[in-house]
C-alpha positions in Angstrom: 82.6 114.8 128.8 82.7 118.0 127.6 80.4 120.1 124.8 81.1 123.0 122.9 78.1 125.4 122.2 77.6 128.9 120.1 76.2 131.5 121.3 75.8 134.9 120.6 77.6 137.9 122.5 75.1 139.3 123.9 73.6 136.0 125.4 77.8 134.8 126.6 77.7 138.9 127.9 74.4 137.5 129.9 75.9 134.5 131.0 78.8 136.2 132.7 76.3 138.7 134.8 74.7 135.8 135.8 77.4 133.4 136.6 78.9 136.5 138.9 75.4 137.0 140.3 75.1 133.2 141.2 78.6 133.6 142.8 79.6 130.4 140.1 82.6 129.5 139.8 82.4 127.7 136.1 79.6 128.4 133.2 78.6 125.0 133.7 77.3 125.5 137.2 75.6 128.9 135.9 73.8 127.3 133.6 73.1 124.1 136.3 72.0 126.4 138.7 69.9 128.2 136.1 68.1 125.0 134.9 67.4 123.2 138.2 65.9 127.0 139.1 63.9 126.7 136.3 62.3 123.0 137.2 61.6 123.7 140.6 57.6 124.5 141.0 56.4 128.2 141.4 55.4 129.0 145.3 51.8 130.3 143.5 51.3 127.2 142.3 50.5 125.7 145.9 47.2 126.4 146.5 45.6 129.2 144.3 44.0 131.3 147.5 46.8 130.6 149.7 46.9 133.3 152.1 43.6 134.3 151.4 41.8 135.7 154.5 37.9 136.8 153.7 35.8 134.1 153.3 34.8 132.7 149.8 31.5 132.9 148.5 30.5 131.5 145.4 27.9 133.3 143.0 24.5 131.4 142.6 25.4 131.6 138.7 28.7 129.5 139.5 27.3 127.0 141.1 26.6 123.1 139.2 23.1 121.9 139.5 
């Protein structure tokens, strides 16, 4: 199945930077690769001190009674 969709010139002008970025051979795989990119979770999103090398120490002020 195929779709047609509008869009302006200066986003198709965008599309075809980015498709010869990718190295894509079609507009669907640009905008395939673009999307799967786009669900893929952030690297900062493991662990919010990751690679963090002093130790931690919590304020008296932060901490729960």
């Amino acid at each position: 199945m195929t779709t047609t969709i509008a869009v302006k010139s200066e986003t198709m002008d965008l599309l075809r930077h980015i498709k010869d970025e990718l190295k894509a051979e079609t507009f669907d795989e640009t905008i395939m690769k673009l999307v799967l990119n786009m669900k893929k979770p952030r690297k900062s999103m493991f662990g919010s001190l990751k690679g963090f090398k002093k130790e931690f120490l919590r304020e008296e002020i932060d901490r729960f009674s």
